[in-house]
Chimera marker file (.cmm) of the C-alpha trace (Angstrom):
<marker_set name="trace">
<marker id="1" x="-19.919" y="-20.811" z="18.930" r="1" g="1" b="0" radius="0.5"/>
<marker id="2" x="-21.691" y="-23.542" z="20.839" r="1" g="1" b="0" radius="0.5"/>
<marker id="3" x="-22.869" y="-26.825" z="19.300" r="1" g="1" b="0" radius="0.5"/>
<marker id="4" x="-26.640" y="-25.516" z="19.681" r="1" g="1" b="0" radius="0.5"/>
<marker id="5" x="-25.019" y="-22.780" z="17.712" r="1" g="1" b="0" radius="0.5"/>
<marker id="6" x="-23.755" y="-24.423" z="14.777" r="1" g="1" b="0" radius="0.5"/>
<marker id="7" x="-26.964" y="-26.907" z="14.266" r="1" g="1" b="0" radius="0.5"/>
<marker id="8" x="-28.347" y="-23.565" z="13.305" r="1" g="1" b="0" radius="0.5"/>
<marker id="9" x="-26.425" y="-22.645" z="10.388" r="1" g="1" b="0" radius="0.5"/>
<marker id="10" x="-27.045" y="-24.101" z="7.060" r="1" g="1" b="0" radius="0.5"/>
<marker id="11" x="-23.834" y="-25.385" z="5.321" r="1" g="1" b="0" radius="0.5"/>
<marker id="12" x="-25.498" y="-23.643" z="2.580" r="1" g="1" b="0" radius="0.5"/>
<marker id="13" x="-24.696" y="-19.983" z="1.757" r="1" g="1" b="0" radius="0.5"/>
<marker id="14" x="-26.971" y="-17.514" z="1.190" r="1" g="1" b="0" radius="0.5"/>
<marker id="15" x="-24.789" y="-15.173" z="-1.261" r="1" g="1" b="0" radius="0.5"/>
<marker id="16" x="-25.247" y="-15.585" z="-4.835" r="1" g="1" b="0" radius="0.5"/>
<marker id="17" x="-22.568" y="-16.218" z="-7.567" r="1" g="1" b="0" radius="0.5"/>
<marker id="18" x="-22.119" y="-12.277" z="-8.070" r="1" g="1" b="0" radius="0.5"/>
<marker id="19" x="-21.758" y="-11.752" z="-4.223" r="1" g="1" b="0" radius="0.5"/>
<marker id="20" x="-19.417" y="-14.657" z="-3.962" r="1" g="1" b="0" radius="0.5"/>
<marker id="21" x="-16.975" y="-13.417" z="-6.321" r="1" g="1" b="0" radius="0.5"/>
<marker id="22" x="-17.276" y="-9.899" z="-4.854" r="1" g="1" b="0" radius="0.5"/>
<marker id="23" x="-16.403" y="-10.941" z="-1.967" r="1" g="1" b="0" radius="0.5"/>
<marker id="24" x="-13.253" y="-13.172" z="-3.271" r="1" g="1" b="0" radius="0.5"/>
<marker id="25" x="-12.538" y="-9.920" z="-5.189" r="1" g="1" b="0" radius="0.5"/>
<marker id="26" x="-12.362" y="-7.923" z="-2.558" r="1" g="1" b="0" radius="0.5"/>
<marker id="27" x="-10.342" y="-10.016" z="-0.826" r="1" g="1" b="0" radius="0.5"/>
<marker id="28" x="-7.700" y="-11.015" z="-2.403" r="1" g="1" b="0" radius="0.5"/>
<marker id="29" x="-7.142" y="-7.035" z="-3.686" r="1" g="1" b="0" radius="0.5"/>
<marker id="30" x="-7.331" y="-6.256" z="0.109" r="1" g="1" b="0" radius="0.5"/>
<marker id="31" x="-4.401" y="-8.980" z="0.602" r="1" g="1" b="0" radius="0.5"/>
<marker id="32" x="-2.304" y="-7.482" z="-2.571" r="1" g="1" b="0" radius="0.5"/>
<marker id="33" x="-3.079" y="-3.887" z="-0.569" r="1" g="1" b="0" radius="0.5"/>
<marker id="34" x="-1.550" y="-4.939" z="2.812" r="1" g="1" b="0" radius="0.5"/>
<marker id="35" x="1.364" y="-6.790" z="0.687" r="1" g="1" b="0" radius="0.5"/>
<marker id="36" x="2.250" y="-4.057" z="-1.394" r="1" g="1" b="0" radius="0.5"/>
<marker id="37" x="1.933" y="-1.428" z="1.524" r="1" g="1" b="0" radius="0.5"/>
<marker id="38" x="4.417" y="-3.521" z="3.256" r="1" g="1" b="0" radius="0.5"/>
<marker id="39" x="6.859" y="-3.225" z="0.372" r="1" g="1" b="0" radius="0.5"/>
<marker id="40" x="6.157" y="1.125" z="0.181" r="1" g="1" b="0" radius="0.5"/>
<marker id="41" x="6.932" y="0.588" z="3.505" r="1" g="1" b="0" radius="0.5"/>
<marker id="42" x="10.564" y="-0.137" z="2.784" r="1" g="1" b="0" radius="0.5"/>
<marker id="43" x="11.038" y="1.126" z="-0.833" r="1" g="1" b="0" radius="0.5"/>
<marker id="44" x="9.058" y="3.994" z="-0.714" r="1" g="1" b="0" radius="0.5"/>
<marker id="45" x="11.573" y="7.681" z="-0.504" r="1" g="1" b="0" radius="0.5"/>
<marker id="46" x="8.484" y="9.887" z="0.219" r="1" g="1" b="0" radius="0.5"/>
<marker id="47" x="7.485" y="10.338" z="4.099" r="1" g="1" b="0" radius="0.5"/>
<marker id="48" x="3.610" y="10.815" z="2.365" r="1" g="1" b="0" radius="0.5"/>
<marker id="49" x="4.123" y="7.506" z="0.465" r="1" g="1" b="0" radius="0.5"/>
<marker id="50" x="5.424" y="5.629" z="3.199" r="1" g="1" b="0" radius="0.5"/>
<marker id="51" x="2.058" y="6.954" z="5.347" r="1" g="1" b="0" radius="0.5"/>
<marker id="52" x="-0.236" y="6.067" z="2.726" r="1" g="1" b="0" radius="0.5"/>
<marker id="53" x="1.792" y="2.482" z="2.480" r="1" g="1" b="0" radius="0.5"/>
<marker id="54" x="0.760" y="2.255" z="6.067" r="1" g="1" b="0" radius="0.5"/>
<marker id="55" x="-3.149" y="3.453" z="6.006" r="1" g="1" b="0" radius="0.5"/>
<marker id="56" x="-3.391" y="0.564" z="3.436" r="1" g="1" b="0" radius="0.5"/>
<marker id="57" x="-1.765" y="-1.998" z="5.467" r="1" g="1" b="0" radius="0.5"/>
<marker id="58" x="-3.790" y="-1.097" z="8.628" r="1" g="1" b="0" radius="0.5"/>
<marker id="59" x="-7.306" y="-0.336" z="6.874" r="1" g="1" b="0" radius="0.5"/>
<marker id="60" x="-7.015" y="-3.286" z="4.511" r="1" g="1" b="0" radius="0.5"/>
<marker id="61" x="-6.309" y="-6.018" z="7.429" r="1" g="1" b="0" radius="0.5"/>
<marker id="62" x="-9.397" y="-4.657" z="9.427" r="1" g="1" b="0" radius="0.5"/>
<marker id="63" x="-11.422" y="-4.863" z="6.037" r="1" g="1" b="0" radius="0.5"/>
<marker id="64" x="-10.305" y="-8.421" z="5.258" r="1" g="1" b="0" radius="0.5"/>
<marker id="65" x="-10.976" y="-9.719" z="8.503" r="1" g="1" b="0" radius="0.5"/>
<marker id="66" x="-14.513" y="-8.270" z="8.216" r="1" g="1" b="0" radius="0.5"/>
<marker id="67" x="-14.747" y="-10.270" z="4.366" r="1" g="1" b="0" radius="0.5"/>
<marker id="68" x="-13.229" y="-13.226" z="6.448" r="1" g="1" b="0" radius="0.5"/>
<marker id="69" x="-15.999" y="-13.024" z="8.836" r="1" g="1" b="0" radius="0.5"/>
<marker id="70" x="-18.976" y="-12.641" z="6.317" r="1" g="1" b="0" radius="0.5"/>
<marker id="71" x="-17.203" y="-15.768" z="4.601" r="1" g="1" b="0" radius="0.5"/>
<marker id="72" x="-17.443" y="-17.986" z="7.383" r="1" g="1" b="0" radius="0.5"/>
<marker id="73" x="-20.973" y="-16.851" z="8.325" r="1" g="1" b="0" radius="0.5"/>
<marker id="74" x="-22.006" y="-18.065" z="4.763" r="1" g="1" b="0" radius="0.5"/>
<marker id="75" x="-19.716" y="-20.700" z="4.226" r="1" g="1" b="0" radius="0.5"/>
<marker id="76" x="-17.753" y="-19.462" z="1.725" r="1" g="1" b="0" radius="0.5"/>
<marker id="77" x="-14.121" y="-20.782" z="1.833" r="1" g="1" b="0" radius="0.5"/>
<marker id="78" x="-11.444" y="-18.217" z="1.166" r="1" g="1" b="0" radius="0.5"/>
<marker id="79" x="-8.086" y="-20.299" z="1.657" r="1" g="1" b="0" radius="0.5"/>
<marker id="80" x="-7.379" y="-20.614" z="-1.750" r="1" g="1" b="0" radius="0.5"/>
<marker id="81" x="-7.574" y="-16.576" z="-2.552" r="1" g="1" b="0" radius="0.5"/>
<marker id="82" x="-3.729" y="-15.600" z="-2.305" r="1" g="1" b="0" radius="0.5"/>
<marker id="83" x="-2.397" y="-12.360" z="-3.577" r="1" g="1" b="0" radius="0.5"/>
<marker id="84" x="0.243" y="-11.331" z="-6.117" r="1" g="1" b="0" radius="0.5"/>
<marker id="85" x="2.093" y="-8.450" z="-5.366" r="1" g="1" b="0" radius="0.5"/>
<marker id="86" x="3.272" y="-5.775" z="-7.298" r="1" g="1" b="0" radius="0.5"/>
<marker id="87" x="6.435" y="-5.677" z="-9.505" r="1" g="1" b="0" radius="0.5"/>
<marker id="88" x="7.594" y="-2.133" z="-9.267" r="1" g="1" b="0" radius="0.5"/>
<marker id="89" x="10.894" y="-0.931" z="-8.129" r="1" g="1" b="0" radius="0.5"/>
<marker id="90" x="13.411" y="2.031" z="-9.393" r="1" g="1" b="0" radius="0.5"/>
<marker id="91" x="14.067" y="5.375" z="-8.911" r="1" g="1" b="0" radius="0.5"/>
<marker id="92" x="10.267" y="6.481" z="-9.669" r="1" g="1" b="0" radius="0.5"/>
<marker id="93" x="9.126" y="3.685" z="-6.885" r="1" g="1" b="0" radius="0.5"/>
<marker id="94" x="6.537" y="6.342" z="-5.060" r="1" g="1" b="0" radius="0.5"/>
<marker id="95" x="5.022" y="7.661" z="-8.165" r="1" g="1" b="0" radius="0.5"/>
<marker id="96" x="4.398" y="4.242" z="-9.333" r="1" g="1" b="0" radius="0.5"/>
<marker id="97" x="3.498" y="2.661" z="-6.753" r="1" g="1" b="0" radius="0.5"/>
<marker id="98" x="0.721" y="5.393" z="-5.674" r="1" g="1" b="0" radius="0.5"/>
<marker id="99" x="-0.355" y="5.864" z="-9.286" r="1" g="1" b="0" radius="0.5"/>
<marker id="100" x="-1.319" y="2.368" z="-8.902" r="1" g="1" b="0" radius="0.5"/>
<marker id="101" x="-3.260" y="2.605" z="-5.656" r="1" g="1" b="0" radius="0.5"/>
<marker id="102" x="-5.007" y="5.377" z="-7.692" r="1" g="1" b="0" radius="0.5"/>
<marker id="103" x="-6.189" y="3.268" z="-10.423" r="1" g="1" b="0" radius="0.5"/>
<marker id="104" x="-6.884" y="0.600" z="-7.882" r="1" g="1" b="0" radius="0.5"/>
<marker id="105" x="-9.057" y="2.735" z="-5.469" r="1" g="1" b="0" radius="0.5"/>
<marker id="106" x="-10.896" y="4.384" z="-8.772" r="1" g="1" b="0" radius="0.5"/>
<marker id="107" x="-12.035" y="1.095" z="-9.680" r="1" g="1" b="0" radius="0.5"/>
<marker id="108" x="-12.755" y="-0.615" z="-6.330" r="1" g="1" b="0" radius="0.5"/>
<marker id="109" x="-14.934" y="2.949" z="-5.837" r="1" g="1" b="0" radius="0.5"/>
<marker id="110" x="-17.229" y="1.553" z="-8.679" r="1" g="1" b="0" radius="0.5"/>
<marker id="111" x="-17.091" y="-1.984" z="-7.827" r="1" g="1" b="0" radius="0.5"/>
<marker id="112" x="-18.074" y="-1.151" z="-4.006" r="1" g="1" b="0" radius="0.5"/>
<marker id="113" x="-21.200" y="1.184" z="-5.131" r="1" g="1" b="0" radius="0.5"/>
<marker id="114" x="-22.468" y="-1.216" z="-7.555" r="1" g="1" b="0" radius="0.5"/>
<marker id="115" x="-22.518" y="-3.430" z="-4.783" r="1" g="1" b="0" radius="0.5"/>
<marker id="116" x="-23.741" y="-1.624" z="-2.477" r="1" g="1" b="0" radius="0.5"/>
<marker id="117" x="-26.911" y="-0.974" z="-4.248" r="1" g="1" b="0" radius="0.5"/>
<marker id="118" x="-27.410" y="-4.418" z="-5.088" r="1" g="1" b="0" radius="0.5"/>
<marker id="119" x="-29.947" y="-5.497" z="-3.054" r="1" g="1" b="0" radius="0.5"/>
<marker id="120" x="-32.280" y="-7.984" z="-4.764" r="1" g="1" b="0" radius="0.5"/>
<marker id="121" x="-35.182" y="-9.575" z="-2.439" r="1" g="1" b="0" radius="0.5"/>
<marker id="122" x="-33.970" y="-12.291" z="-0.865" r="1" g="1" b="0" radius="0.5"/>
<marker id="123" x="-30.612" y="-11.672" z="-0.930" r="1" g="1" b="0" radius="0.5"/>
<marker id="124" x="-28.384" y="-11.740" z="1.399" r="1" g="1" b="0" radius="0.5"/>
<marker id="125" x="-27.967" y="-8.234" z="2.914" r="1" g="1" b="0" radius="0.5"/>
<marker id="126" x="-24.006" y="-8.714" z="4.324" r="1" g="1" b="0" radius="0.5"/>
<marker id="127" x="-22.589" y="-8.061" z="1.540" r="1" g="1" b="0" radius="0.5"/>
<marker id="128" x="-24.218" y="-4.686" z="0.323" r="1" g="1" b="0" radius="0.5"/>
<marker id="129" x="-24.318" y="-3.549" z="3.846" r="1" g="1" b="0" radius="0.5"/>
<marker id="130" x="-20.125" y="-4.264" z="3.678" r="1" g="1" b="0" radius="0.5"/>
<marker id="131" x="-20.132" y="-2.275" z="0.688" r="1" g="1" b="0" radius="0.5"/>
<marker id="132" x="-21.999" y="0.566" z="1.609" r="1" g="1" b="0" radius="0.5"/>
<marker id="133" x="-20.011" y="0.429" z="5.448" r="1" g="1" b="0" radius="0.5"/>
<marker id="134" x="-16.487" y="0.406" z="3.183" r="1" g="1" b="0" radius="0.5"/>
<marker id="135" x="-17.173" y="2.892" z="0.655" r="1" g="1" b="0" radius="0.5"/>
<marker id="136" x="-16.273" y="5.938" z="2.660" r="1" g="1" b="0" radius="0.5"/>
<marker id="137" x="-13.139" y="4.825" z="3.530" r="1" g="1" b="0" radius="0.5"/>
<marker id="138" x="-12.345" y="3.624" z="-0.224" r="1" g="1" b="0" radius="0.5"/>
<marker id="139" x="-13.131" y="7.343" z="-0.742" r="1" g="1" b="0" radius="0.5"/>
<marker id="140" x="-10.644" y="8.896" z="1.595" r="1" g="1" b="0" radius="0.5"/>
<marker id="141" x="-8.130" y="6.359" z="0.661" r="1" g="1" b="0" radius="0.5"/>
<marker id="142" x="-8.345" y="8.230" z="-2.703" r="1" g="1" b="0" radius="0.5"/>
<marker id="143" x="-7.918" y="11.394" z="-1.618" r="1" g="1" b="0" radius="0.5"/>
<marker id="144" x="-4.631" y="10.374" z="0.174" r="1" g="1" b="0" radius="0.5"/>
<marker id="145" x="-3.159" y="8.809" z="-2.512" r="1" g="1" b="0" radius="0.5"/>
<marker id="146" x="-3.840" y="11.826" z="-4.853" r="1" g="1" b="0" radius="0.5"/>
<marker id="147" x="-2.776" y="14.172" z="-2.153" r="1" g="1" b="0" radius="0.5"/>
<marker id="148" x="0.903" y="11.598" z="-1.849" r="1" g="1" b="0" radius="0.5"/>
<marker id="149" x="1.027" y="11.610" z="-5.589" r="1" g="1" b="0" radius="0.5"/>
<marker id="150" x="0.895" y="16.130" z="-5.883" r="1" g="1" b="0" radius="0.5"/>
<marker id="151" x="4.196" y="15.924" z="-3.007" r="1" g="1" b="0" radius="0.5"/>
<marker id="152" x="6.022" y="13.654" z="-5.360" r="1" g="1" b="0" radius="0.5"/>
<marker id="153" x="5.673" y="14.856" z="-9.358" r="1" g="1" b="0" radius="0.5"/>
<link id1="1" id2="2" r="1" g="1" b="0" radius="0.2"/>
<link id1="2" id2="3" r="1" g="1" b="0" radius="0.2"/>
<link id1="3" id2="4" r="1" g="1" b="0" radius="0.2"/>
<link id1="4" id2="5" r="1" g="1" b="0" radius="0.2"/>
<link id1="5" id2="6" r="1" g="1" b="0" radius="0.2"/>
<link id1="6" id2="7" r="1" g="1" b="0" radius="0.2"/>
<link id1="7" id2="8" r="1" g="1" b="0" radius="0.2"/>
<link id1="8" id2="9" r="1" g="1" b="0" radius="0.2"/>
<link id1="9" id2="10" r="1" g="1" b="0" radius="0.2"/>
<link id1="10" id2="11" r="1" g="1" b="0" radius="0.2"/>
<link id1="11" id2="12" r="1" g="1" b="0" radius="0.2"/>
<link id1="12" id2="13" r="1" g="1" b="0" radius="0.2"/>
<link id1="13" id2="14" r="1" g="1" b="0" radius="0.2"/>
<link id1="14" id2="15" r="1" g="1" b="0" radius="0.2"/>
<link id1="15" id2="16" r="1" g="1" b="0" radius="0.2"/>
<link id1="16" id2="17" r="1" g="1" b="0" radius="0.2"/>
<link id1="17" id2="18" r="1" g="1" b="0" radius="0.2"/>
<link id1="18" id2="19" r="1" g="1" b="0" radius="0.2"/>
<link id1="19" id2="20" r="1" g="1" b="0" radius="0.2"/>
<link id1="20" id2="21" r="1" g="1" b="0" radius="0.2"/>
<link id1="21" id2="22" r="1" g="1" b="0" radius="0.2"/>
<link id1="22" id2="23" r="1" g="1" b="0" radius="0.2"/>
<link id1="23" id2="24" r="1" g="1" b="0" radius="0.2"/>
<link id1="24" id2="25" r="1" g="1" b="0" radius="0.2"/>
<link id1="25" id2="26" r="1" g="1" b="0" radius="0.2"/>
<link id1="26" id2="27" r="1" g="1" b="0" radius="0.2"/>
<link id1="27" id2="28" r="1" g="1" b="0" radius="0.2"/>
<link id1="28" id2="29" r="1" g="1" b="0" radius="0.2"/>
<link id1="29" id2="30" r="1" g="1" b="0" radius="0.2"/>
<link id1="30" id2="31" r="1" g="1" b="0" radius="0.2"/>
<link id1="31" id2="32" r="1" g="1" b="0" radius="0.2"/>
<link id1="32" id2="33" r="1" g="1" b="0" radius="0.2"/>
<link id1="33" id2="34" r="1" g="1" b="0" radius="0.2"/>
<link id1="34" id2="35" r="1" g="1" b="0" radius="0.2"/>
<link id1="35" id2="36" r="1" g="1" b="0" radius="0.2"/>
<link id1="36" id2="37" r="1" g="1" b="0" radius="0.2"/>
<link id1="37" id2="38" r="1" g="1" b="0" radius="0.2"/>
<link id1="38" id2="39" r="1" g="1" b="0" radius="0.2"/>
<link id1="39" id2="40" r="1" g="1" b="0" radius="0.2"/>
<link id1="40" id2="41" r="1" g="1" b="0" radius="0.2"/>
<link id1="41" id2="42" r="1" g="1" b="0" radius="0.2"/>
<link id1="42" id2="43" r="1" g="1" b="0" radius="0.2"/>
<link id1="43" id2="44" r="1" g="1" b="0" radius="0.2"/>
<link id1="44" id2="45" r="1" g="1" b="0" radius="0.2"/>
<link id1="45" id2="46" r="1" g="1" b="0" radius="0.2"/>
<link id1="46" id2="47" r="1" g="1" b="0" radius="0.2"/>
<link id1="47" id2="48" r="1" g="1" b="0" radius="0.2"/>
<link id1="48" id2="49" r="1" g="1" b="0" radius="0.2"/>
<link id1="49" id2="50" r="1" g="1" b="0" radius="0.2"/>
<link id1="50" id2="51" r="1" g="1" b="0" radius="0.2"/>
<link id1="51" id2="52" r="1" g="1" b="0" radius="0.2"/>
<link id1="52" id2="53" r="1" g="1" b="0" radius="0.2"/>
<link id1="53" id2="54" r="1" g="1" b="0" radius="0.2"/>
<link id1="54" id2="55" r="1" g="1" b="0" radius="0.2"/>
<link id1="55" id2="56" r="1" g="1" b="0" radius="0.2"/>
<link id1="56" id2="57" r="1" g="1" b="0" radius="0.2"/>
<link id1="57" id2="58" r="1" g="1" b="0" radius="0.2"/>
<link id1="58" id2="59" r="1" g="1" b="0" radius="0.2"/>
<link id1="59" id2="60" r="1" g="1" b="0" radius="0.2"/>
<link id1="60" id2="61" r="1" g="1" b="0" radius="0.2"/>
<link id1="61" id2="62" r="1" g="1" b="0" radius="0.2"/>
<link id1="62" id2="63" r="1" g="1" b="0" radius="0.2"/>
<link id1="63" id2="64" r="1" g="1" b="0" radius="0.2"/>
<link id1="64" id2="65" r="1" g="1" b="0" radius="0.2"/>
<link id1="65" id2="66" r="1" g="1" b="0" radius="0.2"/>
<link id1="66" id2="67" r="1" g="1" b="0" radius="0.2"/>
<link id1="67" id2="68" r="1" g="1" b="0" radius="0.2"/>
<link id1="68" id2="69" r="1" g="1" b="0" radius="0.2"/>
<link id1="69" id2="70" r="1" g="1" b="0" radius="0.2"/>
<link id1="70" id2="71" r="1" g="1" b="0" radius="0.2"/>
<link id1="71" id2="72" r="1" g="1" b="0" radius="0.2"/>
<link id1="72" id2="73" r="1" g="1" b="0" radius="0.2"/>
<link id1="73" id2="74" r="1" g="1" b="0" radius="0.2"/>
<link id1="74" id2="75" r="1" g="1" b="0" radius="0.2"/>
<link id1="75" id2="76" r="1" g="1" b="0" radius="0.2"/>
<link id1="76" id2="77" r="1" g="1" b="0" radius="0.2"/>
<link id1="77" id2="78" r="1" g="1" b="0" radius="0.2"/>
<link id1="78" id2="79" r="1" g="1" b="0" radius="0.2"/>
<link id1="79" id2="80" r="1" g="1" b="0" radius="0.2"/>
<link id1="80" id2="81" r="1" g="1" b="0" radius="0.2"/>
<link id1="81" id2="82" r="1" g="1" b="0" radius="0.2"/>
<link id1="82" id2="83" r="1" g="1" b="0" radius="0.2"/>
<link id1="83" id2="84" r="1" g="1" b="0" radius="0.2"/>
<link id1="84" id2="85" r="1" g="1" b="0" radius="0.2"/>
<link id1="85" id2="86" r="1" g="1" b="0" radius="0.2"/>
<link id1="86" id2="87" r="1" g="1" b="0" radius="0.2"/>
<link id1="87" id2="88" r="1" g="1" b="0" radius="0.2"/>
<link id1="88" id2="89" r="1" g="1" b="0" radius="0.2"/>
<link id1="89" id2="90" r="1" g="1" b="0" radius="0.2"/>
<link id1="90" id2="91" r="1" g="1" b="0" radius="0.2"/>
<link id1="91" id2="92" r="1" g="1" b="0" radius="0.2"/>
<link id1="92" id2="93" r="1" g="1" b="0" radius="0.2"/>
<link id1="93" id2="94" r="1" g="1" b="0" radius="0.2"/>
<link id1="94" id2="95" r="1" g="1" b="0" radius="0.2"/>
<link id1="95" id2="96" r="1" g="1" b="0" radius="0.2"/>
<link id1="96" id2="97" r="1" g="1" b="0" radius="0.2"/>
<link id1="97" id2="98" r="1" g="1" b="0" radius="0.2"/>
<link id1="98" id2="99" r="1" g="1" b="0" radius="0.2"/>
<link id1="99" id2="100" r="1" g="1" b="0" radius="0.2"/>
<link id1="100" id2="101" r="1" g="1" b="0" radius="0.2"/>
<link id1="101" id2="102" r="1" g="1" b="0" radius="0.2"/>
<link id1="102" id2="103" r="1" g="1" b="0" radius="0.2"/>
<link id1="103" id2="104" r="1" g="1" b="0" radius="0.2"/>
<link id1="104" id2="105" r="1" g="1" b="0" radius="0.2"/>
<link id1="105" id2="106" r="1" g="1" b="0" radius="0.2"/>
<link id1="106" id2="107" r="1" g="1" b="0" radius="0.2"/>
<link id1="107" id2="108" r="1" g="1" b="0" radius="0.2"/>
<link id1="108" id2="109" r="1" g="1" b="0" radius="0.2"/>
<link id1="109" id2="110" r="1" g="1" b="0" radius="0.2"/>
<link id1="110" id2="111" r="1" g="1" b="0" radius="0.2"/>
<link id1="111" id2="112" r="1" g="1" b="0" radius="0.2"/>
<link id1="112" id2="113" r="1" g="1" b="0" radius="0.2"/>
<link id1="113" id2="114" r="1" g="1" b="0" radius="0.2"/>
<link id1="114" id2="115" r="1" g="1" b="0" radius="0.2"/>
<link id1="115" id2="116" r="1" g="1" b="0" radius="0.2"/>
<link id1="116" id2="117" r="1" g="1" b="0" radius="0.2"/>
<link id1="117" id2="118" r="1" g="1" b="0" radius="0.2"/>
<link id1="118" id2="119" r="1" g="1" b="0" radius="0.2"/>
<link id1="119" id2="120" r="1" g="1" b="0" radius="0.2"/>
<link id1="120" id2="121" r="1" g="1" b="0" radius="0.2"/>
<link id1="121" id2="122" r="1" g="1" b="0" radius="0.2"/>
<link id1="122" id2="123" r="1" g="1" b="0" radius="0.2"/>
<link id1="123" id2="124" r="1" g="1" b="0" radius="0.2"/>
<link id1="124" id2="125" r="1" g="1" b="0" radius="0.2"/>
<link id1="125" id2="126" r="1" g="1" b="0" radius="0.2"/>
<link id1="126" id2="127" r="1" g="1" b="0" radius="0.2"/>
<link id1="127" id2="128" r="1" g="1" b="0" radius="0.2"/>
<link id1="128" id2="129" r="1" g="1" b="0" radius="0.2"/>
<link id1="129" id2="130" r="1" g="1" b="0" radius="0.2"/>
<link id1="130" id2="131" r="1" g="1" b="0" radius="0.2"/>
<link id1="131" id2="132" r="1" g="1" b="0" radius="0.2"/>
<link id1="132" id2="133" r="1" g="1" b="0" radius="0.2"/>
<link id1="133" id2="134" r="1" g="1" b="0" radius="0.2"/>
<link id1="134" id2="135" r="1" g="1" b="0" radius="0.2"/>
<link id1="135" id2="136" r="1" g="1" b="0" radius="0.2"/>
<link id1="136" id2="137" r="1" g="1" b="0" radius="0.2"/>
<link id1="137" id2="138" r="1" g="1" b="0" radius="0.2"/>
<link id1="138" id2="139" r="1" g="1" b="0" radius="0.2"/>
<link id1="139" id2="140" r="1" g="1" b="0" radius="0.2"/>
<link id1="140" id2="141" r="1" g="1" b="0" radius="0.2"/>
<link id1="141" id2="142" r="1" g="1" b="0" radius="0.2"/>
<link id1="142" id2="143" r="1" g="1" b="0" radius="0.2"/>
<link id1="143" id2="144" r="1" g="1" b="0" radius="0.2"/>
<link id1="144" id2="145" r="1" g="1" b="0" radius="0.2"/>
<link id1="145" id2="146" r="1" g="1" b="0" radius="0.2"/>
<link id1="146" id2="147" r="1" g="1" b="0" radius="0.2"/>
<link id1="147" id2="148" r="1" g="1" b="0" radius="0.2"/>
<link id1="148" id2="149" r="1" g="1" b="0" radius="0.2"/>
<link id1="149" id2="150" r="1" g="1" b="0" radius="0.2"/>
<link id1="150" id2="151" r="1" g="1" b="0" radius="0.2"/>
<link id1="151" id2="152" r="1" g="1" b="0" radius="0.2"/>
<link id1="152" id2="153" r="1" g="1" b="0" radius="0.2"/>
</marker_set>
């Protein structure tokens, strides 16, 4: 960005409180994603795990660089957001760890479509339009993991 650029931008976001924590939400469970599929990765015994551990790690950076974009544009400072990742380990390691993603997805499904049908007048449309752009892959996401989860009852 050029000076002429940056005189342009407000310091001031234009997300609201609900959109700000969304997007800190979103974040940080896209961070715990990546982190976790990275452990799967190594713990994982199930070659359908250890793909799904990898789809998360892969779709989950590209989606937090696109939150780490709509963050800058609006100011919004995401350096403190860190993740905590998953205690499991043991011999039932890919059940757990996949009934987990389940829950995960299930909920981030609801979160996402709330979202994406938030759009107030005025607001700022970045954050829906993320939302409505991610949804589909959320979606997919949990038909893999229930697909993993049937190859390793």
């Amino acid at each position: 960005a050029t000076a002429a650029d940056e005189s342009k931008t407000s310091p001031e976001s234009k997300l609201t409180a609900g959109d700000k924590k969304f997007v800190k939400k979103a974040y940080k469970g896209g961070m715990e994603e990546v982190e976790n599929g990275k452990m799967a990765k190594e713990k994982a015994k199930n070659d359908a795990t250890k793909n799904v551990a990898e789809r998360m790690i892969t779709d989950h950076t590209k989606v937090n660089e696109e939150l780490l974009n709509i963050a800058k544009e609006e100011n919004l400072d995401l350096s403190k957001v860190h993740a905590k990742t998953a205690t499991i380990s043991g011999d039932n390691f890919d059940k757990e760890y996949l009934t987990m993603l389940k829950a995960d997805h299930e909920k981030d499904m609801a979160e996402l479509e709330k979202e994406a049908n938030d759009t107030k007048p005025g607001e700022d449309r970045d954050v829906p339009a993320f939302a409505k752009k991610t949804l589909p892959t959320v979606k997919e996401h949990l038909q893999m993991v229930e697909d993993a989860l049937a190859k390793v009852k």
